[in-house]
Backbone bond lengths (Angstrom), bond angles and torsions (degrees), N, CA, C in turn:
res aa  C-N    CA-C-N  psi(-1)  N-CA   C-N-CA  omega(-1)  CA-C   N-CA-C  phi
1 X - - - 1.435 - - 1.518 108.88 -
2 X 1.093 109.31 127.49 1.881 113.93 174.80 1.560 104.01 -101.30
3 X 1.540 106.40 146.71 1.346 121.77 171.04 1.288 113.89 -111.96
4 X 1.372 105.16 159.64 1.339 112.77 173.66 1.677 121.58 -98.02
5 X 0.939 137.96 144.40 1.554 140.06 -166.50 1.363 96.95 -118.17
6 X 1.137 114.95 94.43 1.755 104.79 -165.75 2.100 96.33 -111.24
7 X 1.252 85.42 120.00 1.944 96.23 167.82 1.322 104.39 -111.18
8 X 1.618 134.30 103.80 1.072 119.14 -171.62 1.997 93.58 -118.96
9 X 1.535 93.06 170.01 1.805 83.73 -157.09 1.427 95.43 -158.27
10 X 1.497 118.61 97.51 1.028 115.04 158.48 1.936 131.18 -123.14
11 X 1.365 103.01 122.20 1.072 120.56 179.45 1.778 103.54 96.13
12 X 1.520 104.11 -89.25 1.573 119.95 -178.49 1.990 99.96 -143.39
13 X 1.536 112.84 28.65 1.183 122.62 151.96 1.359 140.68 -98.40
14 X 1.442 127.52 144.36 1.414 103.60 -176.90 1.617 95.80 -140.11
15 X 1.255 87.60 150.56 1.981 99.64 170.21 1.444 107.27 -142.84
16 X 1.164 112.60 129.26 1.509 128.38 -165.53 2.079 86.58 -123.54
17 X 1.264 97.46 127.06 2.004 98.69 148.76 1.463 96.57 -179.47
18 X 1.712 110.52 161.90 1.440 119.47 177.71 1.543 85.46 -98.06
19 X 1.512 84.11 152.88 1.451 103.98 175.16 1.875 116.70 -164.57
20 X 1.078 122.93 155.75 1.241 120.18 -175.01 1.781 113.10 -112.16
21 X 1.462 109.69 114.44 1.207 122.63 -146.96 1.768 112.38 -116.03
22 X 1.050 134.71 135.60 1.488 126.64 164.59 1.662 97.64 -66.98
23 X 1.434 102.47 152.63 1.216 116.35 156.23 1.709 136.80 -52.97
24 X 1.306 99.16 -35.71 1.352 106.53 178.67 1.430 102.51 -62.33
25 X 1.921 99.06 -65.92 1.682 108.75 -166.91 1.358 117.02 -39.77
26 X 1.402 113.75 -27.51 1.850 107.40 -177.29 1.244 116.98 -72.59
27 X 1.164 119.75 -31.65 1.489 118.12 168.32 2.015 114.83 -70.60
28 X 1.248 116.88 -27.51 1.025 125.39 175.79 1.567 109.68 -64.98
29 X 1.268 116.33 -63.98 1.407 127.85 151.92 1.523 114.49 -22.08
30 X 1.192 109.61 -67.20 1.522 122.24 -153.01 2.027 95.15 -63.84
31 X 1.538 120.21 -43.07 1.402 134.85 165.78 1.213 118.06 -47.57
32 X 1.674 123.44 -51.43 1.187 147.57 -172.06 1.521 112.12 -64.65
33 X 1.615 120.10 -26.97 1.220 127.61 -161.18 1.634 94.74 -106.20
34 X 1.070 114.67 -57.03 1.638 124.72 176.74 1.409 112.54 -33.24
35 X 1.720 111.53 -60.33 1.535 141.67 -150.62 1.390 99.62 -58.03
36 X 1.506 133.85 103.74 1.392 167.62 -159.38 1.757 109.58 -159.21
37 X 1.882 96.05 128.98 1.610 90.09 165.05 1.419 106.79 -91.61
38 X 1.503 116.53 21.29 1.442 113.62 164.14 1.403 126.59 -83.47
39 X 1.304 106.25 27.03 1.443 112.84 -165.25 1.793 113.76 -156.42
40 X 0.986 113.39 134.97 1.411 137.29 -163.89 1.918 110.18 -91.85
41 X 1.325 104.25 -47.52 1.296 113.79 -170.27 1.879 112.06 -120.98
42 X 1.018 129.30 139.36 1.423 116.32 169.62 1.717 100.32 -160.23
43 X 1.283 121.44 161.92 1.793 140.11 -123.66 1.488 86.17 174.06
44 X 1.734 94.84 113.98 1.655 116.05 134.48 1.094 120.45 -100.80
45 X 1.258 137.88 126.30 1.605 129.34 158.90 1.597 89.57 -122.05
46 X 2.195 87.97 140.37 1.266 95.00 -175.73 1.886 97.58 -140.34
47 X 1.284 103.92 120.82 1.871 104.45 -177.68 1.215 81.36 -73.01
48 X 1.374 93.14 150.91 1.741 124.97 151.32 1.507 128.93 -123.36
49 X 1.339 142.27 146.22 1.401 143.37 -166.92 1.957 87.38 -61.09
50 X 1.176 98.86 145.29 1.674 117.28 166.67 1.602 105.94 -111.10
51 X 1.291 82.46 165.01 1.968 90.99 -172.94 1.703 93.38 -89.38
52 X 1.467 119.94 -45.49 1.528 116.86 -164.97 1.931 115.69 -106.57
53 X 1.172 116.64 88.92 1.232 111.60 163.45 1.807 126.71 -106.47
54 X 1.595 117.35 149.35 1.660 101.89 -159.15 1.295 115.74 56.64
55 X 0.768 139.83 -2.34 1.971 122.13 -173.36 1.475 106.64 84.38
56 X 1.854 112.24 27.27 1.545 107.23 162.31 1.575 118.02 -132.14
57 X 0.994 121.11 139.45 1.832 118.05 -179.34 1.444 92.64 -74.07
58 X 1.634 84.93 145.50 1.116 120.43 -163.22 2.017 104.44 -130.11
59 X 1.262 101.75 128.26 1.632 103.30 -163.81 1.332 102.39 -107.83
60 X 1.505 129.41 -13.83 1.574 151.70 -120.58 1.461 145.85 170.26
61 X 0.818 144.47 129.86 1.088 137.29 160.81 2.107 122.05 -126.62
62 X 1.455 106.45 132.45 1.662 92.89 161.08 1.426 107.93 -118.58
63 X 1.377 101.71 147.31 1.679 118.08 -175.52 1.664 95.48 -119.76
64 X 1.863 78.72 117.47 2.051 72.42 167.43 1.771 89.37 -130.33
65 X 1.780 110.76 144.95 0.987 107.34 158.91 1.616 138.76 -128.98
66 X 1.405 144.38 -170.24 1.605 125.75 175.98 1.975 94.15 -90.94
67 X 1.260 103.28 101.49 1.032 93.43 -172.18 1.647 124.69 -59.35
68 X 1.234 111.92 -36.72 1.752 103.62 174.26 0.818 136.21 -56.83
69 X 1.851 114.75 -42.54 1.368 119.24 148.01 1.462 136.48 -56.46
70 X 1.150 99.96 1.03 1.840 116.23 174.52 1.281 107.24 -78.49
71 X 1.738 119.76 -46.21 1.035 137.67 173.82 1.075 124.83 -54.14
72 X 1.314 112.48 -64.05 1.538 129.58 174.78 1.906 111.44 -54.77
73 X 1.723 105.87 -33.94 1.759 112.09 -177.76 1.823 86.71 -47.46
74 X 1.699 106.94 -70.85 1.333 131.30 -131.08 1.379 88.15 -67.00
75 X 1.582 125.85 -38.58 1.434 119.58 176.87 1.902 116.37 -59.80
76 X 0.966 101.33 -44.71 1.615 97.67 170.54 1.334 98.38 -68.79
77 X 0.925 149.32 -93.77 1.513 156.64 -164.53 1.878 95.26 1.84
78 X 1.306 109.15 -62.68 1.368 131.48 -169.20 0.934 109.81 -48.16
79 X 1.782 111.77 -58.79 1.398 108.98 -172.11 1.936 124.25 -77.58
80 X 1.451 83.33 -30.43 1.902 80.79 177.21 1.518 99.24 -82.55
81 X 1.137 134.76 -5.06 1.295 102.78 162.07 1.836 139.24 -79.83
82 X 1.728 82.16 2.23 1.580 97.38 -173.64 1.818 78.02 -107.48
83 X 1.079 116.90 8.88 1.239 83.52 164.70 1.800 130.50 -124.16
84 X 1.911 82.09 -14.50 1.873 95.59 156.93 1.472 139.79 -94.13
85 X 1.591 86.90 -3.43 1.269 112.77 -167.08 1.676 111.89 -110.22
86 X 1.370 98.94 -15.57 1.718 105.43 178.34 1.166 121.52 59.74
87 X 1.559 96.40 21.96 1.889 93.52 175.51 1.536 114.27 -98.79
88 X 1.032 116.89 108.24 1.782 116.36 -168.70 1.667 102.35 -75.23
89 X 1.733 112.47 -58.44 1.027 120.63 179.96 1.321 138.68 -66.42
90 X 1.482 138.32 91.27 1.016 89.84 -170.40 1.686 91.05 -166.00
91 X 1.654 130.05 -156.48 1.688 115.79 -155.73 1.670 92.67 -149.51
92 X 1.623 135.03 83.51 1.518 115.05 169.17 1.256 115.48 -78.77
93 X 1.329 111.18 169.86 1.247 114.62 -179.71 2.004 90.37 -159.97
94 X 1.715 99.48 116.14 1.999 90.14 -179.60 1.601 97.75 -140.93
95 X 1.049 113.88 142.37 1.254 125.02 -173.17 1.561 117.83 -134.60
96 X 1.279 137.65 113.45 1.217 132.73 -174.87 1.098 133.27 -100.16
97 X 1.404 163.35 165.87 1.394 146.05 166.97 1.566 115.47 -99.99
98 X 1.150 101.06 127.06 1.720 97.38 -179.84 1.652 103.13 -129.72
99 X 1.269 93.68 141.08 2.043 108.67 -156.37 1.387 125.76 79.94
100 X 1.313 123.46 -167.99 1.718 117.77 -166.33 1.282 117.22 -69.27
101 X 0.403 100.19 135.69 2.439 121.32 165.33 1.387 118.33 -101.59
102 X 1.237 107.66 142.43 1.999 104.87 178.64 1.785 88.45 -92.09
103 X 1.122 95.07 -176.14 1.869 98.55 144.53 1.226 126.98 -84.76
104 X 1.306 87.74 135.67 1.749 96.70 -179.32 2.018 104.18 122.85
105 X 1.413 100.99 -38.11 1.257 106.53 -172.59 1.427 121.41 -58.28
106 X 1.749 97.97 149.36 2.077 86.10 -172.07 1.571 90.90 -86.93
107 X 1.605 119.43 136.57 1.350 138.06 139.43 1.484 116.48 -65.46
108 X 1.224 137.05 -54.99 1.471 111.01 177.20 1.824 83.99 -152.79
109 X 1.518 84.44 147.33 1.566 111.93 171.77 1.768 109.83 -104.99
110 X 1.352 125.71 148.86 1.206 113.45 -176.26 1.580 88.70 -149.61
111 X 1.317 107.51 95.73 1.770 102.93 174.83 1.877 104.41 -93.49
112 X 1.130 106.00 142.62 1.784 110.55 165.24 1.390 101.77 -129.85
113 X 1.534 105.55 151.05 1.811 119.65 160.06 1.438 108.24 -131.48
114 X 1.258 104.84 151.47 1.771 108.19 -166.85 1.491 103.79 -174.82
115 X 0.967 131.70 144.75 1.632 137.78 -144.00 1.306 89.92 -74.25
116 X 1.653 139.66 -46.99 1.295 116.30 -149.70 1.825 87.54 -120.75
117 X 1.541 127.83 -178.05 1.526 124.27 178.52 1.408 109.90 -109.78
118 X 1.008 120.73 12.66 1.472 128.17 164.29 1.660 118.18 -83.58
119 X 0.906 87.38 -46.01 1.822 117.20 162.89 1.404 106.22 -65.52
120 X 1.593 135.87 -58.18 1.234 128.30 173.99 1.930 97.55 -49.97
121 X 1.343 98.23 -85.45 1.514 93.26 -161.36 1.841 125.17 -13.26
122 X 2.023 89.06 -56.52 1.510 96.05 -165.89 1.448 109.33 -60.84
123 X 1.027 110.03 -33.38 1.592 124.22 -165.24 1.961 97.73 -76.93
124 X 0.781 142.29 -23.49 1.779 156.87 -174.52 2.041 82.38 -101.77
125 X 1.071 136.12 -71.31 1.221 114.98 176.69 1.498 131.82 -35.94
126 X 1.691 111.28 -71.43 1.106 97.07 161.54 1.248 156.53 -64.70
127 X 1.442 119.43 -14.02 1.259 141.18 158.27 2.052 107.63 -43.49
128 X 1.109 93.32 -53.67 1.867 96.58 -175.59 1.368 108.84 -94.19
129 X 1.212 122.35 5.61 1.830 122.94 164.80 1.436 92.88 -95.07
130 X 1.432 114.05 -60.91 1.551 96.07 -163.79 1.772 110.83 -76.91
131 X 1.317 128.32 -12.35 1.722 118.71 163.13 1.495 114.25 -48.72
132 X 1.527 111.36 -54.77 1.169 125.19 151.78 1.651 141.23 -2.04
133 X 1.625 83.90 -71.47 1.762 96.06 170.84 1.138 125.87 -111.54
134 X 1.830 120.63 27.02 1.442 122.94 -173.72 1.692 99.85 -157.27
135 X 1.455 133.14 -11.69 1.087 116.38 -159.81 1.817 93.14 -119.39
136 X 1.609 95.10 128.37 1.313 110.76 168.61 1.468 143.92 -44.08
137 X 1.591 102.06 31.85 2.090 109.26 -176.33 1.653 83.41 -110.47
138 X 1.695 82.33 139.99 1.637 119.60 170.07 1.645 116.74 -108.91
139 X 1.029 106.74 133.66 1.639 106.57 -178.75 1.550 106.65 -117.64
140 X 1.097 102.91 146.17 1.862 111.76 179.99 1.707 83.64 -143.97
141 X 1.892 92.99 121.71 1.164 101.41 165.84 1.482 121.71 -98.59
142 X 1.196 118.11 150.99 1.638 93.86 -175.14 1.504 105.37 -127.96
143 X 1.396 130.61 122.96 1.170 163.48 -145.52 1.312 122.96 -74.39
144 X 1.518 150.01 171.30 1.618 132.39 -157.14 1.828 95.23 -119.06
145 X 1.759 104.96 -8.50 1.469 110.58 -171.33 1.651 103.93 -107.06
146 X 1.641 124.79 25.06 1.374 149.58 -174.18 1.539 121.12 51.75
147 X 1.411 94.31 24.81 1.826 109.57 167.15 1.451 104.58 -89.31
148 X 1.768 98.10 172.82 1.140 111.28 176.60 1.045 99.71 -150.34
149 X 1.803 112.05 179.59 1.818 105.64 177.08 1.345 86.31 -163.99
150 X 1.435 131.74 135.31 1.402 142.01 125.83 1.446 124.29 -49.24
151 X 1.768 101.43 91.83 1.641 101.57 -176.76 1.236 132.34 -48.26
152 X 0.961 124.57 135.64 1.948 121.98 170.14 1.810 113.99 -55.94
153 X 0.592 124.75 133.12 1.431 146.68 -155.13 1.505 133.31 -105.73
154 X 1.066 160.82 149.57 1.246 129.72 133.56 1.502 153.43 -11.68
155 X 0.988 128.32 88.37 1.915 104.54 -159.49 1.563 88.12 -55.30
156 X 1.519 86.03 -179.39 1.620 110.48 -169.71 2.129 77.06 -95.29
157 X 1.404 88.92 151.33 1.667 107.18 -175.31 1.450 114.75 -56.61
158 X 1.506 121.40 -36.40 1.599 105.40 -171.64 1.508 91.51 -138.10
159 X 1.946 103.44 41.39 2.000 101.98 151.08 1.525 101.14 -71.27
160 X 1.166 103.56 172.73 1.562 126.13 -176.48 1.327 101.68 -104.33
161 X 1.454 121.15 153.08 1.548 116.99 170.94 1.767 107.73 -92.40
């Protein structure tokens, strides 16, 4: 059974809980939370497990993460982006996957709304570059020849080499 790690974030709100989700409903969700006539522009982007990563098939993936610090990443994430990004206004919605995935499955959804779509995009960009290089989920893909591997990662920002 896979769960969902859902950080959802709107304005200067947050809701964090695991939960076990259809595929469809998260995107329904992810619309449902955004959906404001205060807003001009709005963007889902949602990863999904791939069959080919490195030059190996891929059948799978599990995502495990520290969840508080997931929380706490996605909460900064939020706020400096209203603050490098100058977007005051605006609607997140992020959802992560925690445990196994087939292919095909969405790993994280990241919906934004924001009056203009220039502002959506950038704001949906940086949100999934910086989860990326600061937020505590691990992936182990697991392989079609019955290997697996715990991917290499991001270091955490002020590990030591």
């Amino acid at each position: 059974m896979k769960y969902i790690l859902s950080f959802l974030l709107l304005l200067t709100t947050l809701l964090a809980e695991i939960k076990d989700t259809p595929k469809n409903k998260l995107i329904i969700d992810a619309e449902k939370f955004i959906a404001s006539n205060d807003f001009g522009a709005s963007l889902i982007f949602s990863g999904t497990v791939r069959s080919q990563n490195n030059n190996k098939s891929v059948l799978g993936i599990t995502y495990d993460s520290h969840d508080a610090l997931v929380i706490k990443s996605f909460e900064e994430i939020y706020n400096e982006a209203e603050q490098k990004l100058n977007i005051k206004n605006k609607s997140v919605f992020i959802e992560h996957a925690k445990g196994y995935l087939n292919l095909g499955e969405i790993s994280i959804i990241i919906a934004v709304a924001c009056k203009h779509r220039d502002e959506a995009y950038v704001l949906s960009r940086y949100i999934i570059e910086e989860i990326k290089k600061r937020s505590p989920i691990w992936k182990k893909e697991h392989y079609t020849n019955n290997q697996s591997d715990w991917l290499k990662g991001n270091p955490i920002i002020h590990e030591k080499n």
